[in-house]
C-alpha positions in Angstrom: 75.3 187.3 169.7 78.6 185.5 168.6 78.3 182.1 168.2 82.1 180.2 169.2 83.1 176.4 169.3 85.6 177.4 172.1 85.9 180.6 174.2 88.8 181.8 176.8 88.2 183.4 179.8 91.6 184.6 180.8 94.9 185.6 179.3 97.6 184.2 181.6 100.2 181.9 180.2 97.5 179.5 180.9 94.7 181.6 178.5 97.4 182.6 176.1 98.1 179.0 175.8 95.3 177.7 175.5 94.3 180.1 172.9 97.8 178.7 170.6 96.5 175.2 170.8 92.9 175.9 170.2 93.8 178.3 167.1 95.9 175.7 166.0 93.6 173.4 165.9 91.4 175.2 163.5 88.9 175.7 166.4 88.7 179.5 166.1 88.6 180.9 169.9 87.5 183.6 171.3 89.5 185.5 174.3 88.4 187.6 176.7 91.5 189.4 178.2 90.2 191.0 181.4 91.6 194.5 182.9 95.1 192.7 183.8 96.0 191.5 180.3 98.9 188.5 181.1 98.0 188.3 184.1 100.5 188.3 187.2 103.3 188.2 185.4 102.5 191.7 183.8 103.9 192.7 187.3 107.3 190.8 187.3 110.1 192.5 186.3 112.3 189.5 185.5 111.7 186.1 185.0 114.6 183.8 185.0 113.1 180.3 185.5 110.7 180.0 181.9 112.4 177.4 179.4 114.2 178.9 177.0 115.1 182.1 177.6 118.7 182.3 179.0 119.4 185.3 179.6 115.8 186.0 180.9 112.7 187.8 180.0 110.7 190.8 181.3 107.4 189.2 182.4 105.6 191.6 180.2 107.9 190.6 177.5 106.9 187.4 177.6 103.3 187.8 178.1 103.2 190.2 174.5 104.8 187.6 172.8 102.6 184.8 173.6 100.1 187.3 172.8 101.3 187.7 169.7 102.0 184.0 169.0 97.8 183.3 169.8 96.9 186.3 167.4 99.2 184.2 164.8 97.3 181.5 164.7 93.7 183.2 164.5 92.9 183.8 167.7 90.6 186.7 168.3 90.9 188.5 171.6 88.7 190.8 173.3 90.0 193.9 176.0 87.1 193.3 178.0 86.1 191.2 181.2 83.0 189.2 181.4 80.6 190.1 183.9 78.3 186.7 183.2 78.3 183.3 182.6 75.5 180.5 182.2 76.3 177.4 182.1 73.3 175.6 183.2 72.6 176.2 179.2 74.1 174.5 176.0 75.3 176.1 174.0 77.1 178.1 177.4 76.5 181.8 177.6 79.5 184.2 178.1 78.7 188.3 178.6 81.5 190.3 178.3 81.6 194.1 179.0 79.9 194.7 175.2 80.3 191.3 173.8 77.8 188.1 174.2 78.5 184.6 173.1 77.1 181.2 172.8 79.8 178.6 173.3 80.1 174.8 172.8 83.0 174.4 175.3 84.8 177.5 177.7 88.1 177.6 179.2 88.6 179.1 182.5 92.1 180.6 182.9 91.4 183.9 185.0 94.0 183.2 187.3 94.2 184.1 191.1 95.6 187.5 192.9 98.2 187.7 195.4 97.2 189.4 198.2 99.1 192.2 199.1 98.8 195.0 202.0 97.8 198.0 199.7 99.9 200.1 201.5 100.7 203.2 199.2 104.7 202.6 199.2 103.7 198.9 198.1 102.9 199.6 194.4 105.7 202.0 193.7 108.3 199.3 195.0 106.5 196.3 193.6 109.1 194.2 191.3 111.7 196.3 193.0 112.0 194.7 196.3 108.7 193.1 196.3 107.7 190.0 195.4 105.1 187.1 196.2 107.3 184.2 194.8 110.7 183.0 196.2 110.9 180.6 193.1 111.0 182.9 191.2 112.9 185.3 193.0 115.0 184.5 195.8 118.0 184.0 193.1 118.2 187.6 192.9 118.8 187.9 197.2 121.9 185.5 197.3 123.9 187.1 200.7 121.3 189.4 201.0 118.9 190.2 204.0 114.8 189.8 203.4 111.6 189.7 205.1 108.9 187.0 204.6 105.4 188.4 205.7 103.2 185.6 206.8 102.6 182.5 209.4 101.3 179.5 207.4 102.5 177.0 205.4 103.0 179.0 202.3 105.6 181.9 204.6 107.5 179.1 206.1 107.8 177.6 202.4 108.8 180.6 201.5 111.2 181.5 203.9 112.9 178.4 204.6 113.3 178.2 200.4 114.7 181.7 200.5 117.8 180.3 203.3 119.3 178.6 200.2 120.3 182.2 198.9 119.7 185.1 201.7 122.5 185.7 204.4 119.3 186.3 207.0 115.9 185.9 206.9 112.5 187.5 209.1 109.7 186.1 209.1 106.7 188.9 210.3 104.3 187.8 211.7 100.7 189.5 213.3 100.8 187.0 215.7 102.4 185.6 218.3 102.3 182.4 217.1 102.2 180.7 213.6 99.5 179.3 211.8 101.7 176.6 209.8 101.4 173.3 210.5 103.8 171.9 213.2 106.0 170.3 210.2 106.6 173.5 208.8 107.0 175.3 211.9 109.7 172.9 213.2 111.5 173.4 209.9 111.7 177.3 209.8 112.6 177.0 214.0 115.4 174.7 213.7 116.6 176.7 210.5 119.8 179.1 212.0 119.3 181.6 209.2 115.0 182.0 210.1 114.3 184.7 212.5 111.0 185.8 213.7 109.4 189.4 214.3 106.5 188.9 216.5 103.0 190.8 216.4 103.6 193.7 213.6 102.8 194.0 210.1 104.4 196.8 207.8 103.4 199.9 208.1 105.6 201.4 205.3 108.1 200.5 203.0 111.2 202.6 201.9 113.2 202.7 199.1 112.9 204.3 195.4 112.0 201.9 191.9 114.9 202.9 190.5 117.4 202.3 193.4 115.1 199.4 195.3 113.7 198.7 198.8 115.8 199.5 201.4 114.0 198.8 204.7 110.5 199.0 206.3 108.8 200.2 208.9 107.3 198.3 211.4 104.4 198.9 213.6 104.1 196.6 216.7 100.5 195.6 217.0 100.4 195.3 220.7 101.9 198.5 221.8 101.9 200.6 218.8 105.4 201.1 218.4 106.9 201.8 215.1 110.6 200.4 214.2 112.8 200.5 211.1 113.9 197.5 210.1 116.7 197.3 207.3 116.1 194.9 204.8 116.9 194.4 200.4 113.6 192.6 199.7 110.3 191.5 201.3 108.5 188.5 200.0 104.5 188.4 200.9 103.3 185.1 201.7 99.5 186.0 202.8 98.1 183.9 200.4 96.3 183.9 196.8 92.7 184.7 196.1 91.5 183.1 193.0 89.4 185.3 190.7 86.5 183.0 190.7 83.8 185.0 191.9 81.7 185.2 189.3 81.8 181.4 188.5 80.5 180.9 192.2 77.5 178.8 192.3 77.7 177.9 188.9 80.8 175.5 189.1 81.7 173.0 191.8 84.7 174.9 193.8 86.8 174.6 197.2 86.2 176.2 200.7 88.9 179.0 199.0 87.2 179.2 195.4 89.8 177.5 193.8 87.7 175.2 191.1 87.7 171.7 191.4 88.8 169.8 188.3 88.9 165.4 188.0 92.4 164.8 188.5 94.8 164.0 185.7 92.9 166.4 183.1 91.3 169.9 183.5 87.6 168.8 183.3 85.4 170.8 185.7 81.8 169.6 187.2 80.3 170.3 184.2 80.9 169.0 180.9 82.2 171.3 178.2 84.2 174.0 180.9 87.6 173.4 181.8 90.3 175.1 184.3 93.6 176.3 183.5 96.2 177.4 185.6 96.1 179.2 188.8 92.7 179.2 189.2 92.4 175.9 190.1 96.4 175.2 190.7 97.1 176.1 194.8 100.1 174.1 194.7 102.7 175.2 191.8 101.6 178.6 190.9 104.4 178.9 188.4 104.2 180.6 184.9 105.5 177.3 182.9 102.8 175.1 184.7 99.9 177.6 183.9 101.5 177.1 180.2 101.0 173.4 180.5 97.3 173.4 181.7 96.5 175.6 179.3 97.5 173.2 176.8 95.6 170.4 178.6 92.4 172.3 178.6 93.1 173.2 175.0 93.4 169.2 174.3 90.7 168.8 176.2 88.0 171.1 175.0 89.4 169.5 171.0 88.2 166.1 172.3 85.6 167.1 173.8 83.8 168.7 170.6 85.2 165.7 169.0 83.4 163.4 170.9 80.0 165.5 170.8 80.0 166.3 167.2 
């Protein structure tokens, strides 16, 4: 059993973070990685919007060398998941695939999961014509056509963000009508460039990685028909799942799992376990903001030990 003043569940930008500041602080953490190391961003091809890098980075660029930078400073990190937690114990227990620990503070950072289709064309064009985020994105679809799959608040964000740089722009929809809020729905109406596809989902995409997407086809839900639809890039907007479920019951979270944390800092409902990053963030979901919880957290966890010896 290892015994650890601070552990890290996670390695994100918010985990990898974290980990810089703890190590920094002479604190010694302990990561565990999980089976995606660097989290979503191990799946973005490009990412133009992170401070400091010009010309932009590969996402798994970026996530190796904050990797690198936590190693620097002594971090140690595991390549396994944990399967466990107790925190109704002090010191909190952690079990990983092969490792167990006894913790004074923990860090959550494991992120949430876009939800996708998991359609087999899906993975082979993902990064190439496929993306979940239009901030990070939509830059790369100025004058072009896309899709935006989805009917809540989150598609017509998405699609009425995406107008600043597409020449057209679908919204697909499994309905007939939208699940947004009448706000949102008046904005993406009134929008000239927002058109909408009624009652079908994708049934397959086309296109090769190396060339990108080039259409889809569409399945009509209500008669079965199927339709080819031409299109340079489809962004998913069918929501976020947090990966939370092994905290569940053991941490005060939202109807959606997202964990709660007191506002202005990234304490959690119990003392000693923060949140970092997308796992508690429904709002931002950006790589730069993960960055910055995980330095809150980090801050946090110091004073924290501080203040309990």
């Amino acid at each position: 059993m290892q015994q650890r003043k601070v552990t890290i569940i996670g390695s994100g930008p918010a985990g990898y973070t974290a980990g810089i500041y703890t190590a920094r602080a002479d604190l010694k953490p302990l990561i565990f990685e999980g089976y995606q190391p660097g989290g979503q961003l191990t799946i973005t091809t490009e990412v133009e919007n992170y401070p400091g890098f010009p010309q932009g980075i590969n996402g798994p660029d970026l996530m190796n060398a904050m990797r690198a930078q936590t190693e620097k400073f002594g971090a140690e990190i595991m390549q396994e998941s944990v399967n466990e937690v107790d925190f109704s114990r002090k010191p909190f227990y952690i079990k990983g695939d092969e490792t167990e620990v006894e913790s004074d503070t923990v860090i959550i950072a494991t992120g949430a999961s876009t939800r996708w289709l998991n359609i087999p064309s899906e993975k082979k064009l993902m990064g190439y014509g496929i993306s979940a985020c239009a901030t990070c994105d939509g830059f790369f679809y100025r004058d072009k056509k896309v899709l935006v799959i989805g009917g809540g608040d989150s598609a017509m964000e998405e699609a009425t963000f995406l107008t600043k740089f597409a020449s057209q722009v679908k919204v697909v929809h499994r309905r007939e009508e939208l699940r947004a809020s009448k706000i949102m729905q008046d904005k993406a109406f009134n929008n000239p460039k927002i058109d909408f596809i009624w009652n079908s989902t994708i049934e397959e995409y086309l296109g090769e990685p190396g060339k990108g997407l080039t259409g889809v086809k569409l399945r009509n839900l209500k008669t079965g028909e199927i339709t080819k639809e031409k299109c340079d890039g489809v962004f998913l907007a069918i929501g976020h799942t947090p990966n939370t479920s092994i905290f569940k019951g053991k941490i005060e979270m939202d109807g959606e799992g997202y964990i709660i944390i007191k506002p202005g800092t990234t304490h959690t409902s119990i003392p000693g376990v923060f949140a970092a990053g997308d796992v508690h963030d429904k709002r931002y979901k950006q790589a730069v903001t993960a960055a910055g919880s995980g330095c809150m957290a980090a801050i946090d966890a110091e004073k924290y030990l501080e203040a309990n010896g």
